[in-house]
C-alpha positions in Angstrom: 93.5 16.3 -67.6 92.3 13.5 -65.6 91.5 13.8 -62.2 93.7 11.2 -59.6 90.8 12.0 -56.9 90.2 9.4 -54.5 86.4 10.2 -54.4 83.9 9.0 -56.7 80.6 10.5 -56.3 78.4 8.3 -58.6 75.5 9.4 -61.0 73.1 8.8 -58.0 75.1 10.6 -55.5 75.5 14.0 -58.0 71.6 13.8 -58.6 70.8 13.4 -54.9 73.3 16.5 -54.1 72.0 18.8 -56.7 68.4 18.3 -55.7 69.1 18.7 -52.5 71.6 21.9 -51.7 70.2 24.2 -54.5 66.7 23.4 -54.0 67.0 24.0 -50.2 65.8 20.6 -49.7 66.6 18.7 -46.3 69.4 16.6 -46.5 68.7 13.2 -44.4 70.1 13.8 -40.6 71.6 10.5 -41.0 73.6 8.8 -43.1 75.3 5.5 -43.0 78.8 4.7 -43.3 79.5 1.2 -45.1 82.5 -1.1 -46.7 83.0 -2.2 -50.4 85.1 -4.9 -51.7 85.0 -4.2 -54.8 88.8 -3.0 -55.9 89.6 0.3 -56.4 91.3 -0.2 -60.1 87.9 -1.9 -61.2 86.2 1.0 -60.3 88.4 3.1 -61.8 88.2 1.2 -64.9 84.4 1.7 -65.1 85.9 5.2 -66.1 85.1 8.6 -64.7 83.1 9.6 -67.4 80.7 6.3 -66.7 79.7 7.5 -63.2 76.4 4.9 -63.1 78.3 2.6 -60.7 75.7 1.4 -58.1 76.0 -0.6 -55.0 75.6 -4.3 -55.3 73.4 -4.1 -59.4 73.5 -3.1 -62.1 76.2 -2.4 -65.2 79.1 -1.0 -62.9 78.2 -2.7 -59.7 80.7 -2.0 -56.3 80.1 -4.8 -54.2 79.5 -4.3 -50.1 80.6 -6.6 -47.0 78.0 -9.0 -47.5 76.4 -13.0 -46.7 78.3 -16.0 -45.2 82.0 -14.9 -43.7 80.1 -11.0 -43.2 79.9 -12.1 -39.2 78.9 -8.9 -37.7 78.7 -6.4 -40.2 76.6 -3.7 -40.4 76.4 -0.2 -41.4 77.2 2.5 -39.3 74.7 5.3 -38.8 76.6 9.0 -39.0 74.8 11.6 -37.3 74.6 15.2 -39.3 75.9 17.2 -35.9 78.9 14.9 -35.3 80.5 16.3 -38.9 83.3 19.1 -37.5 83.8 22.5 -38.8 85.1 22.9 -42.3 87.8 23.2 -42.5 90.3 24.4 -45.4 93.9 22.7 -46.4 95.3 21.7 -50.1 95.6 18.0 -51.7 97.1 17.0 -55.0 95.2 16.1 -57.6 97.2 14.7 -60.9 100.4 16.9 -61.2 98.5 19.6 -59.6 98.5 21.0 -55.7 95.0 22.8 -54.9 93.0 23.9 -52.0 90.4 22.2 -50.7 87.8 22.4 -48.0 86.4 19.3 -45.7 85.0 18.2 -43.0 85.9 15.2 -40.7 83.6 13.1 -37.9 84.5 13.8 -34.4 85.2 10.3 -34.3 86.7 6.9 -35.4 83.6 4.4 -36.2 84.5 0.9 -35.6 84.0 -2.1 -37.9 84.5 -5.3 -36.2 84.2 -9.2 -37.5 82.2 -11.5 -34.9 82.8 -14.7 -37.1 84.2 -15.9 -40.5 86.4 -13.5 -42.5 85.2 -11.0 -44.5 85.8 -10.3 -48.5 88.6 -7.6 -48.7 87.5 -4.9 -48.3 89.0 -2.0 -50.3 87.3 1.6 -49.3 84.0 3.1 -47.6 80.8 4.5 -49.0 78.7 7.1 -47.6 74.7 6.3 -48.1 71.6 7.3 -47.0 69.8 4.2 -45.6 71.1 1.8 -42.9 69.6 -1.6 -45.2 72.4 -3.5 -45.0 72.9 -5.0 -48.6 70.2 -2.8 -49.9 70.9 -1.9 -53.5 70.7 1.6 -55.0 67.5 2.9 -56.5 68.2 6.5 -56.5 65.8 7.1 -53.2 65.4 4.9 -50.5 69.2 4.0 -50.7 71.8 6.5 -52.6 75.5 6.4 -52.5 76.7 9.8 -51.7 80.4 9.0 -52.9 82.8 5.9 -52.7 86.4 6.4 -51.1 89.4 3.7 -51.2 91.6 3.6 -48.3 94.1 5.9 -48.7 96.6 3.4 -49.9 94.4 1.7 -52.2 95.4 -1.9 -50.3 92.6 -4.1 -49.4 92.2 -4.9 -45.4 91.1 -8.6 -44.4 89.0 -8.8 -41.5 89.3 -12.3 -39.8 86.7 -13.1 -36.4 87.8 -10.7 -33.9 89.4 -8.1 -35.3 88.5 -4.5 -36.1 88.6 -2.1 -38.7 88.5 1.6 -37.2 87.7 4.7 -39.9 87.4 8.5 -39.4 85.3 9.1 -42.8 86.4 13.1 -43.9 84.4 14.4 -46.8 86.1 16.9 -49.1 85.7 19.1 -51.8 88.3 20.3 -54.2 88.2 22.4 -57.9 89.0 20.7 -60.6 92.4 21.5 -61.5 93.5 23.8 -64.6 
């Protein structure tokens, strides 16, 4: 069965993980919230079994909020002790309800345009280095996971306006 999660966690972000928790290994006390434009069905139709999607290279690539009409972006550092409690609660995934546990920010991070308009922009990626544009390599700048917005509609930033998020990471079984 095919999973209709709105997470990916790409090759990178899986290896990062699993050297990391297992190992006992210190996870990074920052991480860095950022914006993709790429849309959400092309990602998808990379395929879920072809996880090697990277952030602006490569085969798969997921493009970010980047160059001329990019008027004030930049990726927002997430501090590890602002992440709440986990927390438990179900979501569905295909024909399937199932419980899941998460944890949200304490807060809504703010995106906002200073000048030109900005490439739709279609979800959020959690990384672990603030370069803006950087692309992944597997050390200095993984992908954790990529997210669409909920309702898989690009949002089009113009000069002045603002784009507010509360990222929530989650982790469900896959379903029978």
């Amino acid at each position: 069965m095919a999973s209709s999660s709105l997470y990916l966690f790409p090759q990178e972000g899986l290896n990062y993980l699993l050297n990391v928790a297992p190992k006992a290994s210190t996870f990074p006390s920052t991480t860095y919230l950022g914006l993709f434009t790429t849309s959400w069905g092309t990602i998808e139709g990379y395929g879920y079994t072809n996880i090697n999607v990277t952030l602006n290279s490569g085969t798969y690539p997921v493009a970010e909020v980047s160059g001329t009409g990019g008027g004030g972006y930049a990726r927002i550092a997430l501090t590890s002790g602002n992440w709440g409690a986990p927390t438990t609660g179900t979501t569905v995934i295909g024909a399937n309800t199932i419980n899941v546990q998460q944890t949200t920010y304490n807060s809504a991070l703010t995106f906002t345009c200073t000048s030109g308009t900005w490439s739709p922009v279609y979800g959020i990626f959690i990384t672990t280095s603030g370069q803006l544009n950087s692309v992944s390599n597997g050390t200095s700048n993984t992908v954790l996971w990529y997210a669409p917005f909920s309702d898989q509609q690009p949002v089009t930033l113009a000069s002045g306006d603002s784009l507010a998020i509360t990222p929530t990471w989650q982790s469900a079984p896959y379903p029978a």
